[in-house]
N, C-alpha and C positions, 0 to 999 in steps of 0.2 A: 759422588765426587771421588775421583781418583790422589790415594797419596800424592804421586807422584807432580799430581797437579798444586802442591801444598811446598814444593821444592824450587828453592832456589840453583842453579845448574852452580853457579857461582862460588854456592856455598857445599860444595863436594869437594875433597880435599883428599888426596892419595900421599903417601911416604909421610906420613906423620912423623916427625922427630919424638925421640924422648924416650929413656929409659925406666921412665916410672908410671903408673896412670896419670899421676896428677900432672905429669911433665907433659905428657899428649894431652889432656883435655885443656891444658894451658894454652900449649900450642893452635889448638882448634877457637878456642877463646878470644885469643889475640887475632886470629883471621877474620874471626866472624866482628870483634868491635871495630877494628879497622875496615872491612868494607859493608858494614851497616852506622856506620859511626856512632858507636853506641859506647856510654860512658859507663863501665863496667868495675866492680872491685875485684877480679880477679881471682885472688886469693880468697875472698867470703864465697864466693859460687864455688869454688872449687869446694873445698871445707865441708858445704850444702850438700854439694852434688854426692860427695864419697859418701856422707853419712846416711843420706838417703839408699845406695847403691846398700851399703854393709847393713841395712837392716830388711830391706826387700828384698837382697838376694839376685841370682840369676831370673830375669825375666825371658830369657830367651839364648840355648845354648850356643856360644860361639859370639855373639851379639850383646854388645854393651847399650845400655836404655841411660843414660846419666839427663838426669833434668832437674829443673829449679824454677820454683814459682818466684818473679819477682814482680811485685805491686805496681812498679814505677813502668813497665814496658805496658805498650797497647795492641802487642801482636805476639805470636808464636813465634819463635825462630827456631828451625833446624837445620843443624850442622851435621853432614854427614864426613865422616871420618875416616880412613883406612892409615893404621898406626904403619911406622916403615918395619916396628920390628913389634910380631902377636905377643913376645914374652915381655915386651915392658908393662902389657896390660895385668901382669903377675899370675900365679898358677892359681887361686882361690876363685877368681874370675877373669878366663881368657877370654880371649876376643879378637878378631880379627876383622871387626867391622863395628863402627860407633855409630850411632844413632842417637844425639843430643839437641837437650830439646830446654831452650828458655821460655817460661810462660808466662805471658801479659797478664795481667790481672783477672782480664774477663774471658779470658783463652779457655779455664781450664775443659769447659766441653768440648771442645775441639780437639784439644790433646788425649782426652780421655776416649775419644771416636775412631782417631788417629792408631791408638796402642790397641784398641779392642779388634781395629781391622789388623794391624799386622799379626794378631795372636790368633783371626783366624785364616790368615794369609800363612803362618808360619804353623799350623797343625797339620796343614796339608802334607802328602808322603815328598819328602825330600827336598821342599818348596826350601826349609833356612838353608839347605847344602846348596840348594844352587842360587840361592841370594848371596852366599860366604864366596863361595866358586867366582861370582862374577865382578863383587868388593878386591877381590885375591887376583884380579886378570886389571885391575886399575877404574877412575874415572871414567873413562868413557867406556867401559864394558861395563860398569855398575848401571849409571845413566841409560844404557842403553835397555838394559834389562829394566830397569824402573817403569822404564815409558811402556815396554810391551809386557810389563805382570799386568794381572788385574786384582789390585790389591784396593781395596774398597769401602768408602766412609760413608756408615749408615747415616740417614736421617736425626736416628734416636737409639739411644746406648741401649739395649734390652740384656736379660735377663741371661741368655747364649755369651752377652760378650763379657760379665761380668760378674759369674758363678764359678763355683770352684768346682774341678770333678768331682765326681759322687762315686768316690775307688775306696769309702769306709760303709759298711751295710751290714746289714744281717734280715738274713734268712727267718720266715716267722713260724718255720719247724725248729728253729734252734734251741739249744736248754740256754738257761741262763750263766750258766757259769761262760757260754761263749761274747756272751755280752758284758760281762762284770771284765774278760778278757780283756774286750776292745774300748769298755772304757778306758782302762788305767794303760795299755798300751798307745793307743792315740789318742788321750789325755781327749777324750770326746765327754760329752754330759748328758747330747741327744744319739741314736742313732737311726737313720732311715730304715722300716722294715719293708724288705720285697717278698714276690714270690717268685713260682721256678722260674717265670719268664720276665725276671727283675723289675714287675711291675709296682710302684708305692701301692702299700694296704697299709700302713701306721708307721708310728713312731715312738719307738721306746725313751721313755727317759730315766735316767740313774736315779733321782729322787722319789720319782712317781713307784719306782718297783722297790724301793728302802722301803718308802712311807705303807707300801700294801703289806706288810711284814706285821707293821704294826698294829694293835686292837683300836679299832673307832674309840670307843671311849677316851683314850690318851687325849686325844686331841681336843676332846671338850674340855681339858684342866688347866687351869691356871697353874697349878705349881705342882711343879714336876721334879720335885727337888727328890721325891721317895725312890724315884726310878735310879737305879746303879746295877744292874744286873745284865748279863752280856746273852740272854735269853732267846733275843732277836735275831744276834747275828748268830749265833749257832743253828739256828734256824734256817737260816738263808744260807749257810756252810749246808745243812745237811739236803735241803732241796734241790738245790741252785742245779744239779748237773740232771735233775729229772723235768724239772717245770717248762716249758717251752714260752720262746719269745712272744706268743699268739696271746697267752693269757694275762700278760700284762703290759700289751703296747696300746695305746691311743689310735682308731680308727678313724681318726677324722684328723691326719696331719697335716699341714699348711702348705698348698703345692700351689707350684703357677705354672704359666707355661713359656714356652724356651723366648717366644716375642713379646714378654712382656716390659712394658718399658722400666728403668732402671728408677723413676719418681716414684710408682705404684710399687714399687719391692720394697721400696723404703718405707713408706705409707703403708703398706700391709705390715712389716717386720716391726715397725716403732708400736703400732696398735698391738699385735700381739703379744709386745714387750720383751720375749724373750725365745730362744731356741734358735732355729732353720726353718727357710722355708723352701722345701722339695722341690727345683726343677724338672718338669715331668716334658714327652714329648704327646704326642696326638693318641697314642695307645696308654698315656701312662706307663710307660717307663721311663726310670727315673733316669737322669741327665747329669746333674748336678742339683750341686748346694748352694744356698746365699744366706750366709749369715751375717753382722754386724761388721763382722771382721771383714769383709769383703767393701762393706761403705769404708774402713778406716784404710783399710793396707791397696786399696786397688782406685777409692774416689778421691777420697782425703790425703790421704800420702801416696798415694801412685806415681 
């Protein structure tokens, strides 16, 4: 199914008035209940919409995504938008093209198929510059660009539409002080281990390389009240920049591949109970990540 077959021509709206975001998305708000006659609180969507916007961030540069699940609608509506002035959208998040989306109760797979197509509609080289370009030439050059993109809603959400890049890794000649590094810099727990041809061979975790530090025995005690001595970590100070990532990663780390569908990543990740699960392609190279945070910030609050 093509987006653009998911649009109302209707509901495209050029010279948005308003000085503020909240002032344009009102404006947009007020069009869309008046010709879908829909009994709207206005001000609670709005309020919805920004707090969602300020905690997910830019989803797409130049492009506003504002949406809101309400319980009581039975269909998706989207409102396309072109504000009359890009600085009322404010400098934290500009925008010169809106993309607003209320969602029916049972919608949310649709919206969710919706955002995964335009994100890989929008990775393409230059694809959002000339979606902005044709928002910026008005209505009917938006509309018309719509009809002839081929912007495209899969079947089923897989594992490609809703992973995160995999731009955090290390290298499994690495020493470990390069990985004690990338935890506490991108506050990571796991990290993916490649080789030279960035293919998954393991997965390092913070815990698992503390805990090898340790003597077996410890862990057979109940009470561990005698231990007070800093013996470990001066240990792990004085290796850390000799030992490499190989000798203490997990070689059997949790991968899928790039089609796999978005129920089974859940299903594998809830069983595993905790970490990432490695995005890999046909050779094994890794792709992205899917971890928890990605059912909450991309399924659940998306």
């Amino acid at each position: 199914m093509k987006f653009v077959s998911m649009l109302d021509e209707e509901l495209l709206f050029e010279n948005i008035p308003g000085s503020s975001r909240a002032a344009v998305y009102t404006a947009m708000l007020e069009k869309l209940a008046t010709y879908a006659e829909l009994t709207l609180d206005i001000p609670a969507v709005i309020q919805e919409m920004m707090e969602r916007e300020n905690t997910s961030g830019v989803v797409f540069p130049g492009v506003a995504m504002p949406h809101v699940r309400i319980s009581g609608l039975h269909d998706l509506f989207i409102v396309i938008g072109m504000p009359e002035s890009s600085e009322a959208m404010g400098k934290t998040q500009p925008a010169d093209l809106i993309i607003m989306s209320l969602i029916g109760g049972d919608m949310s797979d649709i919206y969710l198929k919706m955002l995964a197509a335009l994100a890989r509609y929008m990775s393409a080289s230059n694809a959002a510059n000339s979606l902005r370009e044709a928002a910026r030439s008005g209505k009917n050059a938006l509309w018309e660009y719509l009809q002839t993109s081929d912007i495209k809603l899969r079947q089923v959400v897989t594992a490609e539409d809703i992973m995160s890049p995999a731009d955090i890794f290390i290298s499994e000649d690495a020493p470990l002080s390069e990985a004690f590094d990338l935890f506490n810099s991108q506050h990571r727990r796991f990290l993916p281990v490649v080789n030279a041809q960035k293919q998954l061979v393991g997965e390092l975790s913070a815990v698992a390389v503390i805990k090898s530090f340790f003597p077996e025995y410890v862990f057979m005690m109940d009470n561990l009240n005698f231990l007070n001595d800093f013996a470990v970590f001066n240990e792990i100070f004085n290796a850390e920049h000799t030992l490499p990532v190989s000798k203490y990663m997990s070689c059997t780390p949790c991968s899928a591949s790039l089609d796999t569908p978005l129920i089974q990543l859940t299903l594998q990740l809830t069983r595993k109970g905790a970490g990432n699960i490695y995005i890999v392609d046909s050779n094994n190279t890794l792709k992205g990540i899917f971890s928890i945070d990605n059912i909450i910030n991309k399924v659940l609050r998306g």
